[in-house]
matplotlib code that plots the C-alpha trace (Angstrom):
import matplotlib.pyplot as plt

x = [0.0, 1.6, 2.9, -0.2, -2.8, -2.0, -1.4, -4.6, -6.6, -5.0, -6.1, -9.4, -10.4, -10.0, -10.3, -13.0, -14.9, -15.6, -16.5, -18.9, -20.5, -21.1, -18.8, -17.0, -14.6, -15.5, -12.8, -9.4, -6.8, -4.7, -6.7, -10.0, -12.1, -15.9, -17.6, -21.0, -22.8, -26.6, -28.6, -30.0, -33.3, -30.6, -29.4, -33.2, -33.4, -36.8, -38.0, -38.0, -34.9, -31.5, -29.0, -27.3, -23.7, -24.5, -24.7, -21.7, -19.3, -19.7, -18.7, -15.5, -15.0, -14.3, -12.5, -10.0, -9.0, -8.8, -6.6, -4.5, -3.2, -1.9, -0.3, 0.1, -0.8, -3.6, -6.2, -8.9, -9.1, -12.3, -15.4, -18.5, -21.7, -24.5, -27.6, -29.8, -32.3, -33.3, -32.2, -34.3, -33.6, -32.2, -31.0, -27.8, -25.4, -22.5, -20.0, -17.4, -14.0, -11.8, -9.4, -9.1, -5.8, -2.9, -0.6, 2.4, 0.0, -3.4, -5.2, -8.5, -11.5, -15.1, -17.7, -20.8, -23.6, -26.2, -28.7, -28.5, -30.7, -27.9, -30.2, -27.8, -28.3, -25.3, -22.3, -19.7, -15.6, -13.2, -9.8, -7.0, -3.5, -0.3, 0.7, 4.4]
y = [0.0, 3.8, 6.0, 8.7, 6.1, 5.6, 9.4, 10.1, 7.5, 9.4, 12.5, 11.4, 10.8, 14.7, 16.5, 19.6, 20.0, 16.2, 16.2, 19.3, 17.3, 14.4, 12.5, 9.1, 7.3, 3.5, 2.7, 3.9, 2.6, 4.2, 5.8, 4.8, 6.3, 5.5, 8.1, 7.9, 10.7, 10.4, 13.1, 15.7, 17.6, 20.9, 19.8, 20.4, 23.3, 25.6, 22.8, 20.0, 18.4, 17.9, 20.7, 19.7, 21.5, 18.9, 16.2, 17.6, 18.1, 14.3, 13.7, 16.3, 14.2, 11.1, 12.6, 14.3, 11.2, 8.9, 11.7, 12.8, 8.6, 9.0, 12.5, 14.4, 17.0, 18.2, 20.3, 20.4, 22.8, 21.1, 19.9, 18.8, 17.0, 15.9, 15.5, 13.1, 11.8, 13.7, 12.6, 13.7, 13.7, 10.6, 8.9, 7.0, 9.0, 6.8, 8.4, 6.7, 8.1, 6.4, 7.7, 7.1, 9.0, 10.2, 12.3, 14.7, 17.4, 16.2, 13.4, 12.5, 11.0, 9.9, 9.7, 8.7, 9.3, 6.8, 6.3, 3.3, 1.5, 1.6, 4.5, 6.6, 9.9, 12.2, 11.3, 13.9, 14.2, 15.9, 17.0, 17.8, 19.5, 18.5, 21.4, 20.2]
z = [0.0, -0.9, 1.5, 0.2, 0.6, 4.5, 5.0, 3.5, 5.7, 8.9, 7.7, 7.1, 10.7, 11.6, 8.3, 9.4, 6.3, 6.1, 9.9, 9.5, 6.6, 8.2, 5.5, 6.1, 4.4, 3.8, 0.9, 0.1, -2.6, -5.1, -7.8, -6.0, -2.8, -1.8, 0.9, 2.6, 4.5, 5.3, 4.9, 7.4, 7.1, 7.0, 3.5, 2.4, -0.4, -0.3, -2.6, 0.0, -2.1, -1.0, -2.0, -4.9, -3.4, -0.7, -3.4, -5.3, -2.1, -1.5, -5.0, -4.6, -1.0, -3.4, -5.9, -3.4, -1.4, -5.1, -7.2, -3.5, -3.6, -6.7, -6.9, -3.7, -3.5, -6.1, -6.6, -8.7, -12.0, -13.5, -12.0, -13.7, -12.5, -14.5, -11.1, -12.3, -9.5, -6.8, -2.5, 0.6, 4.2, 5.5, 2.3, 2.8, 0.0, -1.3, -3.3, -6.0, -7.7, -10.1, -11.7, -15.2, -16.8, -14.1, -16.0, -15.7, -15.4, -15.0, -13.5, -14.7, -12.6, -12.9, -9.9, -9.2, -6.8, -5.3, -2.8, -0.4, -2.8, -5.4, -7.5, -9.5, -7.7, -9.9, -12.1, -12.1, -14.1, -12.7, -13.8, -11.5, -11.3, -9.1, -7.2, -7.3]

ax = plt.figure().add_subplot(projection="3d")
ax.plot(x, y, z, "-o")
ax.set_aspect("equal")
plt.show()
């Protein structure tokens, strides 16, 4: 197992935004990360539907901990989801990143969104850039 992979699974236990969010980590490896956060009736929208930054930060969550074990540091330069079911209050959210093309100067990554019913909630690519 990499040196990143192990870092990044440490850091995971007290990283703030993660903690505010209510997001876990269930699966790290390099090039791949799954994260979980149920939903709270604060994530609501004025519609009754789950925020869809809520939605998209669980997808960034994944995508962070999959592209950081194969090129520490990074930071995203491209993010784009596609939402295509809605989530409510108390849905079990399960995020997936893999990454598809690591690079010199960019890594690229697919993720997708689901309910704990396995309904495809969002599918998102990203694109990343070493900072080193």
């Amino acid at each position: 197992m990499s040196d990143s992979v192990e870092e990044l699974r440490a850091k995971a236990e007290t990283e703030p935004v993660a903690s505010f969010l209510g997001m876990r980590l269930l699966e790290l490896s390099q090039g791949y990360a799954r994260v979980a956060a149920k939903l709270r009736p604060e994530y609501l929208n004025f519609n009754g539907m789950v925020f869809g930054g809520i939605i998209m930060s669980l997808a960034d969550q994944a995508f962070a901990y999959a592209t950081n074990s194969v090129i520490t540091p990074n930071v995203a330069s491209q993010f784009n989801i596609h939402f295509i079911a809605g989530a409510t209050s108390g849905d079990e959210l399960i995020a997936e990143c893999r990454v598809v093309r690591t690079g010199r100067r960019v890594c690229i990554s697919e993720m997708t969104v689901t309910n704990q019913d396995g309904k495809l909630i969002a599918k998102a690519t990203g694109t990343t850039i070493p900072l080193v």
